[in-house]
C-alpha positions as CSV (number, residue, x, y, z in Angstrom):
1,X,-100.1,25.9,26.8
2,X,-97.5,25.8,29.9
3,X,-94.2,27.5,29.7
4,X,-91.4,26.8,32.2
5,X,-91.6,29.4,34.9
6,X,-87.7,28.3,36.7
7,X,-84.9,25.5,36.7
8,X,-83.5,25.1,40.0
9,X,-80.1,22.8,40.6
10,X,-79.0,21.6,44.2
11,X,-75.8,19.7,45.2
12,X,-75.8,17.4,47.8
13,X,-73.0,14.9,49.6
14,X,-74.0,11.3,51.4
15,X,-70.9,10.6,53.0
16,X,-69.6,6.9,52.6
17,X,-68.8,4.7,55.3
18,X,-67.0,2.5,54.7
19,X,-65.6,4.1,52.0
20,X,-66.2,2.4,48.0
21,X,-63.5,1.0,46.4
22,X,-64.1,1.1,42.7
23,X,-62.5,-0.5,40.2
24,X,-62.0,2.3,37.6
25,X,-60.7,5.0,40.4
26,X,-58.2,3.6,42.3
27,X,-58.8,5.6,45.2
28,X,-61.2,5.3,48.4
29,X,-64.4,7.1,48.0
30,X,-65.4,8.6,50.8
31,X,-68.3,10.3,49.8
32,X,-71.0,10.3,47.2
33,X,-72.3,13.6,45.2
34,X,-75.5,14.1,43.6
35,X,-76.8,16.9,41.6
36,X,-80.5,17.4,41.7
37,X,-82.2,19.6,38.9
38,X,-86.0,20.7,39.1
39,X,-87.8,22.2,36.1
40,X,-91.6,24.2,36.8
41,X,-94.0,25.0,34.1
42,X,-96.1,28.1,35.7
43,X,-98.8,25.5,36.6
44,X,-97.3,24.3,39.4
45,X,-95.9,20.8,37.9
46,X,-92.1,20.1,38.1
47,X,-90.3,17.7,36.5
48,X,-87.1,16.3,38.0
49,X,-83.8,15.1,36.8
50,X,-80.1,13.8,37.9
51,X,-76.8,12.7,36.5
52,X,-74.1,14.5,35.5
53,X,-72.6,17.9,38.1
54,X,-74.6,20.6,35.5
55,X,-71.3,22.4,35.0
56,X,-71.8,25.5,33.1
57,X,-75.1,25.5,33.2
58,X,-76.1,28.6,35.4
59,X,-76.6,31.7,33.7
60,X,-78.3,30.0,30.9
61,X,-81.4,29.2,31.9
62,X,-82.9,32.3,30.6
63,X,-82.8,29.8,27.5
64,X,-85.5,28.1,28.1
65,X,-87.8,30.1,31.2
66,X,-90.6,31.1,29.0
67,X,-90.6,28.6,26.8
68,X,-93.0,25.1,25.8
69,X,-91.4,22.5,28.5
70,X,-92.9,19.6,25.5
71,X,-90.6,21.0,22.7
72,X,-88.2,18.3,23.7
73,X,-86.2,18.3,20.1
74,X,-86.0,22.3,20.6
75,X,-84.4,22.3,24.3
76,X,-82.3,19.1,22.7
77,X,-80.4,21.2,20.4
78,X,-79.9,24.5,22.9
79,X,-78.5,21.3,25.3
80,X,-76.1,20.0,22.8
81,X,-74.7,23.8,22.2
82,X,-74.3,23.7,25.7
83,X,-72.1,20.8,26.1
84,X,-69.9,21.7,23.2
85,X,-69.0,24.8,25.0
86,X,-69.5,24.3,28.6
87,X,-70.3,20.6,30.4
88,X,-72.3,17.8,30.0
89,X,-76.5,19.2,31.1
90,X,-78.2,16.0,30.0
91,X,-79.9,15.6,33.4
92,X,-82.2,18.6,31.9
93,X,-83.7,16.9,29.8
94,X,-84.4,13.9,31.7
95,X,-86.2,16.3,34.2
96,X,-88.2,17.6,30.7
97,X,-89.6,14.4,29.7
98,X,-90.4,13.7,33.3
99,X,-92.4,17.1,33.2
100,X,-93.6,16.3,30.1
101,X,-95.3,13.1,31.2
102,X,-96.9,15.1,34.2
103,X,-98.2,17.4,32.2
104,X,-99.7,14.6,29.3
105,X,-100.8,12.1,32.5
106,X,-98.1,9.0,31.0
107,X,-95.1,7.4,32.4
108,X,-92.0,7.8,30.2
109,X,-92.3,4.8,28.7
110,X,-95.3,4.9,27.6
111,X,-94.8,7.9,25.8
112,X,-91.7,6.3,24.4
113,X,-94.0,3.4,23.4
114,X,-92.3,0.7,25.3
115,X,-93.3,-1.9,28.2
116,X,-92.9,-1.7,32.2
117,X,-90.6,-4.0,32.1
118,X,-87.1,-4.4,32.3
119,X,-84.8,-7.1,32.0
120,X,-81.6,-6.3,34.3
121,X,-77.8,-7.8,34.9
122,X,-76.0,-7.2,38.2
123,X,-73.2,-4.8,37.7
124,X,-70.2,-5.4,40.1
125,X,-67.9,-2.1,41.0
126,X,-65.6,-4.0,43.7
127,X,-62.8,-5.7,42.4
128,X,-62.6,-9.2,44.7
129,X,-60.6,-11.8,45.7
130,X,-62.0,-15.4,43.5
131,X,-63.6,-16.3,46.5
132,X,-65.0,-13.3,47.4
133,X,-66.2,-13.1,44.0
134,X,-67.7,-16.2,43.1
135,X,-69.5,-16.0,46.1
136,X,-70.8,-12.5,45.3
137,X,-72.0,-14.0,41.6
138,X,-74.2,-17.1,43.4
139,X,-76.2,-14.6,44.9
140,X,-76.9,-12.9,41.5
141,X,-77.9,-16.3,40.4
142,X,-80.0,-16.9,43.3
143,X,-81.6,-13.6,43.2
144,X,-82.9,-14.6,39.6
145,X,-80.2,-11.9,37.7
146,X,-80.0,-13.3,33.9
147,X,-76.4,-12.0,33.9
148,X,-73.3,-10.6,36.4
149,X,-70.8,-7.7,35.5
150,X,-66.9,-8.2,36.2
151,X,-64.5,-5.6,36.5
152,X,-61.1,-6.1,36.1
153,X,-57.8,-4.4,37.0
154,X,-59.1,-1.1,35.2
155,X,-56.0,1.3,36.8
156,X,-53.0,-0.7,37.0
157,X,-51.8,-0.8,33.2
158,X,-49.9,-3.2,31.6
159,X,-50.0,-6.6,30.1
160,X,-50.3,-8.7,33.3
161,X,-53.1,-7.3,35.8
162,X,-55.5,-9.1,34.0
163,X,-54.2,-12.6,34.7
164,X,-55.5,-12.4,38.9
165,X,-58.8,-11.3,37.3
166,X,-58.9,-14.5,35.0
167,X,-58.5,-16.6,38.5
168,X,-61.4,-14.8,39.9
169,X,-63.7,-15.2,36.8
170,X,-62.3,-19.1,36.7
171,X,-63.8,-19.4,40.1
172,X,-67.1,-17.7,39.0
173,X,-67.7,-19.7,36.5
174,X,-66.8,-23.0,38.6
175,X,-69.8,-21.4,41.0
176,X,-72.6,-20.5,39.1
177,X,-72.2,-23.3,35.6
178,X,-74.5,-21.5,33.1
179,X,-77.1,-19.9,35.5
180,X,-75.4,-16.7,34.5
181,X,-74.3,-14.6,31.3
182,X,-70.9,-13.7,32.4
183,X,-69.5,-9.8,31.1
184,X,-66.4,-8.6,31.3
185,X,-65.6,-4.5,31.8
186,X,-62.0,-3.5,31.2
187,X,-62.9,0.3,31.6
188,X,-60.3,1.1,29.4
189,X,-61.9,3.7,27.4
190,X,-61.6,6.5,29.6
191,X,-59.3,7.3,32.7
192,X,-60.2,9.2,36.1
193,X,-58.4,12.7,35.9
194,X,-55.8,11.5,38.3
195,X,-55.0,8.4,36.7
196,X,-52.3,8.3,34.2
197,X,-51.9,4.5,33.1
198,X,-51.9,4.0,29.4
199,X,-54.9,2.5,28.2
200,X,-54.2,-1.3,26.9
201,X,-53.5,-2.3,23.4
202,X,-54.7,-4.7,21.0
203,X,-52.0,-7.2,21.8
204,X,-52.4,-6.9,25.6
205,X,-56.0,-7.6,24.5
206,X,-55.7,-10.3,22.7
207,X,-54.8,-12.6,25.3
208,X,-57.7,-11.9,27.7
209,X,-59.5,-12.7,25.4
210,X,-58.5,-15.9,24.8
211,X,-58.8,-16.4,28.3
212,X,-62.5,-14.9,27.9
213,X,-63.5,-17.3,25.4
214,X,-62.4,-20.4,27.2
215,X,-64.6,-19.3,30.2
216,X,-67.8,-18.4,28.0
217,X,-68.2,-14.7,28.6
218,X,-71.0,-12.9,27.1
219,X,-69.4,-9.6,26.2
220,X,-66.3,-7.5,27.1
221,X,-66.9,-3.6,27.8
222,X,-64.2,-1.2,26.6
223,X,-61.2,-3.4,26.2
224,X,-59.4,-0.4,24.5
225,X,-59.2,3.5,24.5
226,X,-62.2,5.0,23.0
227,X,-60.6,6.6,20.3
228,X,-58.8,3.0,19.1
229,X,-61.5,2.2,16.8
230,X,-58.8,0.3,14.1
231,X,-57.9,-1.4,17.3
232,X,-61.7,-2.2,18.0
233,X,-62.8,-3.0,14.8
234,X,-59.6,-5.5,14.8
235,X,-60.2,-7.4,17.8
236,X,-64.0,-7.4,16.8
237,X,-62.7,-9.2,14.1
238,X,-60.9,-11.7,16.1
239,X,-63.2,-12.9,18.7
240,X,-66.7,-14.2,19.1
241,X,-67.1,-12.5,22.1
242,X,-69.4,-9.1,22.0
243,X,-67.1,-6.0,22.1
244,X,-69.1,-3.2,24.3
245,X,-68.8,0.4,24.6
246,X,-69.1,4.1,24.4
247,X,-70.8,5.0,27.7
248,X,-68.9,8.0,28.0
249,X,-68.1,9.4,24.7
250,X,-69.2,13.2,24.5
251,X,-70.7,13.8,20.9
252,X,-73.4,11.4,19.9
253,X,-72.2,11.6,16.3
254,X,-69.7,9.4,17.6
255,X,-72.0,6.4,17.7
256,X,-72.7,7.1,13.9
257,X,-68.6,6.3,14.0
258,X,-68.5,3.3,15.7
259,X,-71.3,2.1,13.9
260,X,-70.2,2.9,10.6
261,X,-66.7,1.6,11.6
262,X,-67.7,-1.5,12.9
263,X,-66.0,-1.2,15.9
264,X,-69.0,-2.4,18.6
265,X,-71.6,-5.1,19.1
266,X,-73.0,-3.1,21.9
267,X,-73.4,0.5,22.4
268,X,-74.0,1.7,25.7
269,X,-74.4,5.6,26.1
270,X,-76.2,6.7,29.4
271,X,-78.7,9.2,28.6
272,X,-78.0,11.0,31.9
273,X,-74.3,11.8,30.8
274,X,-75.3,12.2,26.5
275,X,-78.0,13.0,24.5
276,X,-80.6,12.6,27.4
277,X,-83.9,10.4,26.4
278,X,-85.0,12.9,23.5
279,X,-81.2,12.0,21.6
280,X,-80.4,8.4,22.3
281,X,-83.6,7.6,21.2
282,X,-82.1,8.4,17.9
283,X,-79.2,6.1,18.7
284,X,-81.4,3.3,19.8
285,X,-82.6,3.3,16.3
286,X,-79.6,3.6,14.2
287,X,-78.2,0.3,16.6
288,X,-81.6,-1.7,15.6
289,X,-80.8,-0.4,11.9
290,X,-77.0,-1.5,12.3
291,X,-78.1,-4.9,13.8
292,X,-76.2,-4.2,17.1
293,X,-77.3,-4.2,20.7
294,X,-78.3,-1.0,22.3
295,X,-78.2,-1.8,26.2
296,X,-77.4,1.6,28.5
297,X,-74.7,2.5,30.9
298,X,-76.5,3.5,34.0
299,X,-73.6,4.3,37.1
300,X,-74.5,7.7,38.3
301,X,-77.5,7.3,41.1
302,X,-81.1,6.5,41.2
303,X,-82.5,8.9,39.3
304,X,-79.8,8.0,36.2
305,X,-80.8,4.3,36.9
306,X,-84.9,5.3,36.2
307,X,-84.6,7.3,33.7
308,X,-82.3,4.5,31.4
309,X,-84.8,2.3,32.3
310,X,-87.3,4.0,30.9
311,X,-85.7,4.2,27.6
312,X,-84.8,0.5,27.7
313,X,-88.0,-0.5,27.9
314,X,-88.7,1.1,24.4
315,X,-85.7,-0.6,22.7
316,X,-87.2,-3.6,20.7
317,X,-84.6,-7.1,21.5
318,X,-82.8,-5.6,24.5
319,X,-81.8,-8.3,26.6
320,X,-81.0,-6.8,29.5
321,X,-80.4,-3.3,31.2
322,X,-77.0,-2.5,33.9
323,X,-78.4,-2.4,37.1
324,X,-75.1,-0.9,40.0
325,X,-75.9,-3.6,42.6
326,X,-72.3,-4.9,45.1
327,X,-73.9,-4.7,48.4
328,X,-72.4,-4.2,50.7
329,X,-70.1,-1.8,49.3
330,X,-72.4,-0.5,47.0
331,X,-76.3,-1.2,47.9
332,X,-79.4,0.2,46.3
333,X,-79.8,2.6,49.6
334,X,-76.5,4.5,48.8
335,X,-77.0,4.7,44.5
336,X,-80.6,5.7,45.2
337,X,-80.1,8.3,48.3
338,X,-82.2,10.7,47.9
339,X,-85.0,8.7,46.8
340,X,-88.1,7.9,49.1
341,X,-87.2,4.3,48.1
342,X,-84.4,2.1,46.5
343,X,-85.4,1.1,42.8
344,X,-85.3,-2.6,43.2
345,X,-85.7,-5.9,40.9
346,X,-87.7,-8.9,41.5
347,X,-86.3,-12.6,39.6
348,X,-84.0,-9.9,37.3
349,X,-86.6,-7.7,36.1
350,X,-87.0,-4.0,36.9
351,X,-90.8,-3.0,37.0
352,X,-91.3,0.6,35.9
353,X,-94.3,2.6,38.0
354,X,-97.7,3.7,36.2
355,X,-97.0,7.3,37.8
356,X,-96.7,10.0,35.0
357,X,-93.0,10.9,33.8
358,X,-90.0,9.3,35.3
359,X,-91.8,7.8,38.7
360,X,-89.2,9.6,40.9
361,X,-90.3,10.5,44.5
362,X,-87.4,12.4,46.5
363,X,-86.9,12.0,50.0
364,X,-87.0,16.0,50.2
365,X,-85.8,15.6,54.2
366,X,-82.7,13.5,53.3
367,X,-81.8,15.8,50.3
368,X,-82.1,18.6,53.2
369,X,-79.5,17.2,55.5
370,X,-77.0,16.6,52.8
371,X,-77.5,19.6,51.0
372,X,-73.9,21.4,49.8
């Protein structure tokens, strides 16, 4: 039987140039970091993982050197310890399962006994003028997305913001008829550190979403605070439209919450930020049992965009997984740096490699130059 022999963690900075602009910071970014984490058994295989910064993690790997790199439910639990006390370690035990499938010769999701295939939408970051912005959603359609992502006026508060963003979606939906699903993502349900808006209220709500309605949009993503759930289960109530969330949340028995609750038609945790594979899987399943959609977040790089992917493609019904894509502010070549190559789609659909484990190739001399 193997045992890991070492966990090793680098940090590394692409600068950005131009600078992003995303919607939930408010501030220029001017450059991008990425945590690499690399777990070897002692026979020479090494599994590979990203996400979130690893904070708190050193000084405990003594945890699990030693021990059986496919006890994925064991290093789960010594993970979840971690996070309560420390930060978020989930890109762990992404690099696990992707050791585990080198060590058992299968792709990820096979072992999670789904397909290579995965249904994507186009999820915007760049908040645009209606132009801009229709024109940005025709080339989703063209380039055979099923569905586009809008953000709207995520850092400026208030009741009022959101009306602009109505004229931009107004001119989307002039532009592309029904070749798209059109969603909405408020990004109300957390704030950056530096931002100190009040998330909206149910009332502010209320009126976007009659705006929403008249334009057909498939779902809106975090429309309120995270911990409103009367407010969510309220406007639930109160629209047809899908209410999304929870790709942040910390504890994954708050997705038993919202579930039980009824705040949420869609759940969205990102197994590189919670849980990791090994615990949304459990997630996944209590969504199918709910009757709600399970579909994940996926904004932190490449390797967080893979490694989703491969737990998509196990979730019976999902329509479609988020796939950051606003060139040229935000291309496949700056998410996936790092990488030997982009993860791109073809017609809307992500095809997942036959490799063993996650399918992740690093560009080792790129990761050089920008190592921290």
């Amino acid at each position: 039987m193997p045992v890991i022999e070492s966990i090793r963690i680098s940090r590394h900075r692409l600068p950005l140039d131009p600078p992003f602009v995303a919607s939930w910071d408010g501030r220029a970014r001017a450059h991008f970091d990425v945590t690499i984490v690399r777990v070897r058994d002692d026979e020479g295989r090494e599994g590979i993982g990203s996400g979130d910064l690893m904070l708190g993690f050193a000084g405990h790997e003594d945890l699990f050197i030693g021990q059986d790199p496919t006890a994925l439910d064991r290093h789960f639990e010594v993970l979840n310890h971690l996070q309560f006390h420390y930060g978020r370690c989930w890109p762990l035990d992404l690099a696990l399962w992707d050791l585990r499938g080198k060590i058992e010769g299968k792709p990820a999701w096979q072992m999670l006994g789904g397909t290579n295939r995965v249904p994507v939408y186009a999820s915007s970051g760049v908040r645009r003028d209606p132009g801009a912005l229709a024109e940005t959603f025709e080339r989703f359609a063209e380039e055979g997305f099923p569905a586009g992502k809008v953000r709207l006026s995520a850092t400026s508060g208030g009741t009022t913001p959101w009306r602009d963003d109505v004229q931009a979606l107004e001119a989307v939906r002039a532009r592309v008829g029904d070749r798209l699903k059109l969603l909405v993502d408020c990004n109300q349900g957390w704030r950056m550190p530096w931002d100190t808006a009040a998330p909206w209220q149910l009332d502010d709500v209320l009126g976007l979403v009659r705006e929403l309605e008249r334009l057909d949009v498939y779902w809106i993503e975090e429309p309120l605070h995270r911990a409103d759930r009367a407010g969510l289960r309220a406007l639930r109530k109160a629209t047809d439209i899908k209410i999304a969330g929870g790709e942040m949340n910390r504890e994954l028995y708050e997705y038993r919450d919202l579930i039980e609750d009824g705040c949420l038609d869609v759940l969205q945790p990102d197994a590189a930020l919670i849980g990791g594979i090994t615990g949304l899987r459990w997630i996944a399943a209590m969504a199918r049992d709910a009757g709600l959609m399970f579909t994940p977040h996926t904004w932190t790089n490449g390797i967080g965009v893979l490694a989703n992917a491969h737990l998509a493609a196990s979730v019976p019904g999902l329509p479609f997984l988020e796939y950051p894509y606003d060139p040229p502010e935000w291309s496949p070549e700056q998410r996936d740096f790092g990488l030997v190559a982009p993860t791109v789609v073809d017609n809307g659909v992500l095809e997942l490699p036959d490799t063993p484990g996650l399918g992740i190739e690093l560009d080792e001399d790129a990761l050089a130059v920008t190592r921290r």
